[in-house]
C-alpha positions in Angstrom: 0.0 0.0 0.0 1.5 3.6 -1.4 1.8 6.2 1.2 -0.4 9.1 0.7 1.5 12.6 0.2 0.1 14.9 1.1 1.5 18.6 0.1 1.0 21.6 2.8 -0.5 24.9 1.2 2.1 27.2 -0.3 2.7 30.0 2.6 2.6 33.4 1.4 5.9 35.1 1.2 4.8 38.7 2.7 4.2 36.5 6.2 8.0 36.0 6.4 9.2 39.3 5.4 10.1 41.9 8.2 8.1 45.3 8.0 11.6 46.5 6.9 11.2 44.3 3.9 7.3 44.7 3.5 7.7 48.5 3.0 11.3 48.1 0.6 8.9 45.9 -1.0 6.1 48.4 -1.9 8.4 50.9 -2.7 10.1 49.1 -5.3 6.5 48.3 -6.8 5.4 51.5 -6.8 5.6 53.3 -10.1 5.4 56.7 -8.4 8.1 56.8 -6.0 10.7 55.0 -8.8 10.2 57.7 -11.4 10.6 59.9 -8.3 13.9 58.6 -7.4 14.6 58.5 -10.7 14.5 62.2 -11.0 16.4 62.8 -7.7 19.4 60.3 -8.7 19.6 62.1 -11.7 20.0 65.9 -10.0 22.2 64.4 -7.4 24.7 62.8 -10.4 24.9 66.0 -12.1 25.8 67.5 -8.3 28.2 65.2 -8.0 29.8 64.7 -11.3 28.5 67.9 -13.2 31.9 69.0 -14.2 33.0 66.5 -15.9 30.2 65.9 -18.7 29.3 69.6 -18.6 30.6 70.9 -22.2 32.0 74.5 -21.0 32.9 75.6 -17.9 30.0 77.2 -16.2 31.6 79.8 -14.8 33.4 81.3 -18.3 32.0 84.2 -19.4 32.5 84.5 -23.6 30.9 87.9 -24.4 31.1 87.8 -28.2 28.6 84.8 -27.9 25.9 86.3 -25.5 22.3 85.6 -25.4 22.8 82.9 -28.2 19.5 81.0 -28.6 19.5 76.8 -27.9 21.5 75.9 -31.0 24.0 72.6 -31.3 26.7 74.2 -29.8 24.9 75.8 -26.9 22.2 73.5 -26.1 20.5 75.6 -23.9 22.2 78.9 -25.3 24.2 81.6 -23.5 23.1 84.3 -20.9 23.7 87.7 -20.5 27.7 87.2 -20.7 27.9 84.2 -22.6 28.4 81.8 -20.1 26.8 78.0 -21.1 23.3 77.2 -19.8 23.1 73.8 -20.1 26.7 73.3 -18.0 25.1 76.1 -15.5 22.0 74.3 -15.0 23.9 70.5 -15.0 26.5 72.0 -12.4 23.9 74.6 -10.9 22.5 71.7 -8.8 25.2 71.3 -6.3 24.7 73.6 -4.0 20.5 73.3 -3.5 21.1 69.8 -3.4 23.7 70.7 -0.3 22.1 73.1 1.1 18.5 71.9 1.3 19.0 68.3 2.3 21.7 70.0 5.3 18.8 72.3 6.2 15.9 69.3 6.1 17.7 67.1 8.0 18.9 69.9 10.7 14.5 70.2 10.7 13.8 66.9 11.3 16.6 66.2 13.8 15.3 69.1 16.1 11.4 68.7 15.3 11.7 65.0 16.4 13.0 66.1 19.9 11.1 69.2 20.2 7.8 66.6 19.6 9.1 63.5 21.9 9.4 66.6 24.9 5.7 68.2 24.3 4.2 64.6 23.7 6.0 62.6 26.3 5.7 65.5 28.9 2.5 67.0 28.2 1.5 69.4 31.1 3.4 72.4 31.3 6.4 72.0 29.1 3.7 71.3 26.1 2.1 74.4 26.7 4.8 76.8 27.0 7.0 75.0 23.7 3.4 74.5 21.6 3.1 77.8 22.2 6.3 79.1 21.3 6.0 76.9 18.3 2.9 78.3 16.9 3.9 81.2 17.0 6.8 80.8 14.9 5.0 78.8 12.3 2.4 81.9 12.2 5.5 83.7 10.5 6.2 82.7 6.8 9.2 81.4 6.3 10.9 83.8 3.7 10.6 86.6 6.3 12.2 84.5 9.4 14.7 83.8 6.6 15.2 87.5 5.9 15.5 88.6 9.1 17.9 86.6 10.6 20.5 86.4 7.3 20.2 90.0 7.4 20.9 89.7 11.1 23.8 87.2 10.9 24.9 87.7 7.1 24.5 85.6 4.1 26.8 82.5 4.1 25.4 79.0 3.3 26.0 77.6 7.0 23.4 80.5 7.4 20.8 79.5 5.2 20.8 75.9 6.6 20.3 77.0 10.0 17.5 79.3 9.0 15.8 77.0 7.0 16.5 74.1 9.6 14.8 75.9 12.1 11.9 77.1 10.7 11.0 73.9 9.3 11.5 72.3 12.9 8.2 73.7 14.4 5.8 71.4 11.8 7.9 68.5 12.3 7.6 69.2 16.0 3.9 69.0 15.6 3.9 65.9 13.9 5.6 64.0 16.1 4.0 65.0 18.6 0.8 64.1 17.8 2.6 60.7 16.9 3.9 60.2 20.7 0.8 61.2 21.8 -1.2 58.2 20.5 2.3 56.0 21.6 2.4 57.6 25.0 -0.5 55.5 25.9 0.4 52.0 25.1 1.6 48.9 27.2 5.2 49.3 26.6 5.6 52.8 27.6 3.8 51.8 30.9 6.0 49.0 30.7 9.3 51.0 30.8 8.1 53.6 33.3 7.5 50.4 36.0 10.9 49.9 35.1 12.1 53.3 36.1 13.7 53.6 33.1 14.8 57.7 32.6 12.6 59.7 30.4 15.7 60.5 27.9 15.2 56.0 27.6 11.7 56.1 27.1 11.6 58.8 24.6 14.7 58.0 22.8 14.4 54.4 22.8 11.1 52.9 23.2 8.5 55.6 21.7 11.4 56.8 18.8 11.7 53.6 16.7 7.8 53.4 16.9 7.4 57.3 14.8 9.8 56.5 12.7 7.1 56.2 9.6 5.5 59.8 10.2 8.6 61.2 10.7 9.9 60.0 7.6 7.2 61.0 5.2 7.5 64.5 7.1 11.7 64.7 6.0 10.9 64.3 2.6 7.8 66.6 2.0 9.9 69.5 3.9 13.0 68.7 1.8 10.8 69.8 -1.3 9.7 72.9 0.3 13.4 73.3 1.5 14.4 73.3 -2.2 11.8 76.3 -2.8 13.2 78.0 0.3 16.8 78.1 -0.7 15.9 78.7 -4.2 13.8 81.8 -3.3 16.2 83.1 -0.7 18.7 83.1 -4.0 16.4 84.7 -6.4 16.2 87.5 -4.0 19.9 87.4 -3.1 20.0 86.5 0.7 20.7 82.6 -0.5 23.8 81.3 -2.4 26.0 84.2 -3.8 27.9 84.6 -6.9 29.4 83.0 -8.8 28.0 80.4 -8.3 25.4 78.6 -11.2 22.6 78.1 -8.6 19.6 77.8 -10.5 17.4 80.2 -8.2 20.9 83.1 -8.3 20.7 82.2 -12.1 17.1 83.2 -12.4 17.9 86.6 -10.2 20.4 87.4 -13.0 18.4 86.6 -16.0 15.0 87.4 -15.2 14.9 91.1 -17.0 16.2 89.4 -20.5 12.3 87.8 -20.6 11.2 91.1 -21.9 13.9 91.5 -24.5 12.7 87.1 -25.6 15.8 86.2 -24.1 13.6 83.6 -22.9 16.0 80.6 -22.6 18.0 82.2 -19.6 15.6 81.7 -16.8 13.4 79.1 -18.5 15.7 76.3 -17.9 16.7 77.1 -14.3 13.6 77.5 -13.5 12.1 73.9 -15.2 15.2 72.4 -13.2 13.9 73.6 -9.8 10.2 72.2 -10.9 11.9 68.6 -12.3 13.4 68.2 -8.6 10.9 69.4 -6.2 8.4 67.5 -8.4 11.0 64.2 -8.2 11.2 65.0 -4.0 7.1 64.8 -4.1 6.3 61.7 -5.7 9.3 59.9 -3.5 7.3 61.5 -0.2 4.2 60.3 -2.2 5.9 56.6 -2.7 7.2 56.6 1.0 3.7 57.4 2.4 1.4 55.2 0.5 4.4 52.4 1.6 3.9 52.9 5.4 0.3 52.9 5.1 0.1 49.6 3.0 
């Protein structure tokens, strides 16, 4: 008599995968964070390696050739002074893509221990830092930004502390609000029978657990990081010449539009849209991921 096999039903994969893997997973199958990341790598190769596939040097002027329209040889033409556009806008990433993620992650590193205080804390020491908080998100962030580089003087280490700092009050909040709902589960009860310090339970315990909000947060602030710095430029308190930054590159070109001149801001000014667009869909990728 044969023995009778019997096969076990197949186990689905996604029950053996970490939530590590479950949300590397998503992302990788989601069409809009790829084309985002796409768009990112690219800005942060030309950052990287601009020089060396840029055709001209970025910063040499050739006046004889000024205001040339897109042709072969210039294939985004010349500004004012006959400097390349294409190699200005290629290289012209560099510094918005050191600035703004410097000045993001300066945001998120404060807001996250600005919101673990007020949420863990409560009482008082939400109160008085909500309220401080609120009141510096009532001000828009160009004029913060304007006061104090006016205050302190224009320098990039400048700019990422402004930025930084007025980005930290909205990641405050939402961490907060994610503590709050963590405050109140078994294993922060759990640690305080323990008599474990409060730096412990905030830190340790309740941290790893806000990770996701915090995370979608970092990369929605890094696009409007990207319009900060490039504002501050366009109305010269940001990245000084010579630099090719695209928002200084706009300030410089901008009156040409009226003489149809039009290729020396329109390029700049699509590069800033390509990237802040790329940094959208990858916060759009990254938050339909944690929520899966």
């Amino acid at each position: 008599m044969s023995a009778v096999q019997t096969t076990s039903p197949p186990q689905d994969d996604t029950r053996r995968r970490s939530p590590m893997a479950e949300v590397s997973f998503s992302l990788m199958r989601s069409r809009t964070f790829l084309v985002g990341l796409a768009i990112v790598l690219f800005w942060v190769a030309c950052a990287l390696f601009g020089e060396h596939f840029a055709p001209y040097d970025p910063l040499a002027d050739d006046i004889i050739n000024a205001l040339a329209p897109p042709s072969s040889e210039h294939w985004f033409g010349t500004d004012q002074i006959g400097r390349d556009v294409f190699s200005r806008v290629i290289v012209g990433s560099r510094d918005i893509l050191t600035v703004a993620p410097l000045a993001t992650l300066l945001a998120t590193i404060a807001g996250t221990a600005l919101g673990l205080l007020t949420g863990y804390f409560r009482g008082i020491v939400d109160d008085v830092v909500s309220r401080i908080l609120e009141a510096f998100m009532a001000i828009p962030v160009v004029i913060v930004a304007l006061l104090a580089i006016v205050a302190l003087g224009t320098s990039k280490a400048t700019v990422i502390v402004v930025i930084g700092l007025s980005f930290a009050p909205i990641i405050a909040r939402t961490v907060r609000s994610a503590v709050l709902a963590e405050r109140e589960l078994d294993y922060v009860a759990a640690a305080q029978l323990r008599h474990e310090s409060a730096f412990h339970t905030m830190f340790v315990e309740i941290l790893p657990n806000v990770i996701p909000p915090i995370l979608v947060e970092t990369t929605v602030r890094l696009g409007y990081a990207i319009f900060a710095v490039a504002t501050l430029s366009f109305m010269g308190f940001g990245i000084q010449p010579p630099s090719p930054d695209w928002g200084l590159s706009i300030s410089s070109n901008y009156g040409m539009i009226g003489g149809g001149f039009w290729w020396t801001v329109l390029f700049d000014a699509l590069a800033i849209a390509s990237l802040v667009i790329g940094v959208n869909l990858v916060a759009d990728g990254v938050h339909g991921a944690l929520n899966d």
